[in-house]
N, C-alpha and C positions, 0 to 999 in steps of 0.2 A: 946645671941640675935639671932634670926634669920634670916638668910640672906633675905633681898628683895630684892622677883623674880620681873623682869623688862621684859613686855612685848614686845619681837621683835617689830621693826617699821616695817611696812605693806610693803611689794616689790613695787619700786618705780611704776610697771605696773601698778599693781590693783589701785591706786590712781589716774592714768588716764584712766582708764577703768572705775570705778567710776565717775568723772568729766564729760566724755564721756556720760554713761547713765542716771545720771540724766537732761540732756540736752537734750537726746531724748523723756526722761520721760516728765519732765515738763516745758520742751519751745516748742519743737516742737509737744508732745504731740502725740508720737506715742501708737500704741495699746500694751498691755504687752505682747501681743505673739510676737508682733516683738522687743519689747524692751530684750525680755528673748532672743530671735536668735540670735541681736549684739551681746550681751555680750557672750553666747555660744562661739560666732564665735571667737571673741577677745580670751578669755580664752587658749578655744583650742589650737590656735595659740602661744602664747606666752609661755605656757608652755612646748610644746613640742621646742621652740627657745629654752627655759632656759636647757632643760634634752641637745640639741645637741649641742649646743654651748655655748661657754665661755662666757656668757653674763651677763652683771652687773645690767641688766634692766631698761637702757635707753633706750626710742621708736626712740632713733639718731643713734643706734647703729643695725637697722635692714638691711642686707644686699639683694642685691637683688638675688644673690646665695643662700642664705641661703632660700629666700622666694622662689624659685625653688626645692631646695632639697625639702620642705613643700612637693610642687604640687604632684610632682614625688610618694612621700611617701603616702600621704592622696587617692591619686586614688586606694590605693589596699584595702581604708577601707572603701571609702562614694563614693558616686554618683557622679558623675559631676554635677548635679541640685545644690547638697549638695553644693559642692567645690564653686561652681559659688554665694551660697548664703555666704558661708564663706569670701571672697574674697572683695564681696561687702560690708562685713561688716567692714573688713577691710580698705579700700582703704575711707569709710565714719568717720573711726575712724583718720587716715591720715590728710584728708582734713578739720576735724575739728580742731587738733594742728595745721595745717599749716594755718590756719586763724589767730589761737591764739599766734603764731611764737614764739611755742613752738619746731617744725621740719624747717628743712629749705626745706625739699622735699617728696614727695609723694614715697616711695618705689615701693608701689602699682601699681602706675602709670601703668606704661607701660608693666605690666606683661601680657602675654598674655596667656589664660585658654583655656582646652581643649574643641572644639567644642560640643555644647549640640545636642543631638537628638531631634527631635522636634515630637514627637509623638501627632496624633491627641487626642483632650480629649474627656474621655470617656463620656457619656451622655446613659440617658433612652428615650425610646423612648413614644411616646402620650398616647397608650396602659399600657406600664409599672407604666409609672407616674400614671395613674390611680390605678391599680394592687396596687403601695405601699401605695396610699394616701387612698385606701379602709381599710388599713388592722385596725385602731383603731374601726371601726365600729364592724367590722367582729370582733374582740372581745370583742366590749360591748354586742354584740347580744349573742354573746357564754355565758355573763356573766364570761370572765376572766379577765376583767377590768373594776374598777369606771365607773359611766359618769363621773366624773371631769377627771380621767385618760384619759381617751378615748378622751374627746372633747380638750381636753389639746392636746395632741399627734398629733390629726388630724389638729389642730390651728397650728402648729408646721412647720408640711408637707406642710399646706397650704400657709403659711407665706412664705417660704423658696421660693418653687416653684413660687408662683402668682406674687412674688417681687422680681424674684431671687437675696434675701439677700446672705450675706456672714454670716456663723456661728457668727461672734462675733457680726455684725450688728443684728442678730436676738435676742441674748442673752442681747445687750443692749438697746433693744426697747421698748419704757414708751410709758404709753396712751397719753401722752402731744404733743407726737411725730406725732401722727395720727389724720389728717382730716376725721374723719368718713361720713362726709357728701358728700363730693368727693372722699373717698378710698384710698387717697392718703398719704402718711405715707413720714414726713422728714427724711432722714438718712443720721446717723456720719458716713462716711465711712473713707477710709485710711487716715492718716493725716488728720483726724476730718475735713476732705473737705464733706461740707454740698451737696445733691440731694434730689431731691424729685422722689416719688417712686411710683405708681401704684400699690395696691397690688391686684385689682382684684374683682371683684363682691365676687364671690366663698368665696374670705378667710374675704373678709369684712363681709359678713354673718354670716362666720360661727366666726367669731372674738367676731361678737354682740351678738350671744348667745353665749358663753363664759363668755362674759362680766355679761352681763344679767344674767344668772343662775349660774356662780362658781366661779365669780373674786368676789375677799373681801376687796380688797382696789383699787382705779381704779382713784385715784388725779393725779395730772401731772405728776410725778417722779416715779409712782409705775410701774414694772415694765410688762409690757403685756403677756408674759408668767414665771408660775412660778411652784414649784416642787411641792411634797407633804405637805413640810412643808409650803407653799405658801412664800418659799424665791426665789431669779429671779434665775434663773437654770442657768447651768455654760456651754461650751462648748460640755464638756467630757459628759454630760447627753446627750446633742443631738446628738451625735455621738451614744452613746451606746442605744439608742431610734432609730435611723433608721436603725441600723444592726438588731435588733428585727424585722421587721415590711419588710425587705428586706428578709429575711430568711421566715418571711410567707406569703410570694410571691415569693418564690422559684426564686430570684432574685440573680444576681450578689452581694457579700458581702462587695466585695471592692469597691461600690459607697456611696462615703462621701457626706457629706450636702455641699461640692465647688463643688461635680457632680449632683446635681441636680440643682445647678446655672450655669453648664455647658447646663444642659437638659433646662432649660429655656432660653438662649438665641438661642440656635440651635433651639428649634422649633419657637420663634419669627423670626426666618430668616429663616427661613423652611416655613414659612406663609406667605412669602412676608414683612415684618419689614427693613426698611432702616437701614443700619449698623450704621449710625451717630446716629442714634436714640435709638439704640441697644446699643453703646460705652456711652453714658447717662444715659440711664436708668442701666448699672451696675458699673456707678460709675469710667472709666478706665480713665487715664489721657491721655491714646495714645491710637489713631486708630487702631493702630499696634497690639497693645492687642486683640482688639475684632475682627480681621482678619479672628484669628484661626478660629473662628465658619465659615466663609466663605469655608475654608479647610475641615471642615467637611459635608458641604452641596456637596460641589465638590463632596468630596470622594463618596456619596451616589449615584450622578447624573451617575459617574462614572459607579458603579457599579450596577448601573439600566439598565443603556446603554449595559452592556457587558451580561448582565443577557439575556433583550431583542433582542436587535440587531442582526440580522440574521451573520452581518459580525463583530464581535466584536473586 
């Protein structure tokens, strides 16, 4: 007879890492890019616990030395941005057994992380924006792109910019979502916290031809922009579509589809745009958030002054 092989029982972590995300998944109903970061973050973490220390894989038995040694270590390989999102993910992982008084205390808690630099965010400027949101024409005219490609691409740029959406708000936006007759478009932003959005004369037009001449399915749920195979396009498509089109506008490579949501509220408050109105229209739960753009207007005012000013 054969001996029967009996499959190891799963390390007690990953069964609360498990438990963990599907509670993010589907109660709280966060977006998969941030459900895939917790569990990154968790992972990471715990395994490099288990390779340094004697540990049985109980989340009771995490030390708050041991989550120092962590810090100490992880700075020579990620970011402080990184560390800081790690942390969080942690210290969330925590607070959820200690509701379920499954811990009796937060490790996390009172650990304290290395100061983050606060660099201002990059953004394009009125000009530029223009520059990239030309460039799908400038190759339908060459004849090295479809119309569908082309007006598809430039609905894309337009969308992003006129509303400044976030990537996954863009990629999960159905016709059912959009008042066309006001221009105004509902959006699931973070924590499916509902806004309504503006998206602009410009992208509303050019949305409706689109519609009009190369959308093939256009019911409530289909979704408003979609690839060549007319499936809803994924992230990683609009990512590798704007470094196309940033490159022939001999542009910065490294501005993502969150920096030209950066270029959109900088030039709304560039134009006179109230910040409260500004913190709204992109969805931020704090003030605090939409600040930064304020920092960035400074910096320019700044540097206007020192430019001109006889006494700088």
């Amino acid at each position: 007879m054969e001996m029967e092989v009996k499959k190891s029982p799963p390390k007690p972590e990953l069964q609360k890492i498990q438990r963990f995300i599907d509670f993010l998944a589907l109660e709280r109903r966060l977006s998969n890019y941030t459900v895939r970061n917790y569990r990154t973050s968790l992972l990471i973490f715990f395994t490099w616990y288990r390779h340094n220390y004697k540990w049985s894989g109980s989340i009771n038995e995490i030390s708050v030395r041991g989550i120092r040694d962590y810090l100490i270590e992880s700075q020579r390989r990620v970011s402080r941005r990184t560390l800081h999102n790690y942390i969080s993910g942690l210290r969330a992982f925590y607070n959820y057994w200690l509701k379920q008084g499954e811990v009796k205390n937060n490790p996390f808690k009172s650990i304290i992380l290395p100061k983050l630099n606060k660099p201002l965010p990059k953004f394009l400027t009125e000009n530029q924006i223009k520059q990239l949101i030309s460039g799908p024409m400038q190759l339908l005219e060459n004849k090295s792109l479809l119309p569908f490609q082309a007006w598809r691409d430039r609905l894309i740029l337009e969308i992003l910019y006129g509303g400044g959406l976030r990537i996954s708000e863009l990629v999960g936006l159905n016709y059912g979502m959009i008042d066309f007759s006001s221009g105004v478009a509902r959006i699931l932003g973070k924590g499916q916290k509902e806004r309504l959005c503006p998206l602009g004369n410009v992208a509303i037009n050019c949305l409706k031809k689109f519609r009009a001449e190369f959308a093939s399915q256009t019911s409530y749920d289909d979704p408003v922009v979609v690839n060549d195979q007319l499936k809803r396009i994924s992230a990683r498509f609009v990512q590798l579509m704007i470094k196309k089109y940033l490159k022939l506008a001999d542009l910065p490579l490294d501005i993502s589809p969150h920096k030209i949501r950066h270029s959109y509220a900088t030039h709304l408050l560039n134009n006179g745009a109230d910040l409260r109105l500004v913190q709204e229209l992109l969805g931020h739960a704090s003030l605090s958030t939409t600040q930064i753009y304020t920092h960035v207007d400074l910096a320019r005012l700044k540097a206007a002054h020192r430019i001109a000013h006889p006494r700088p």
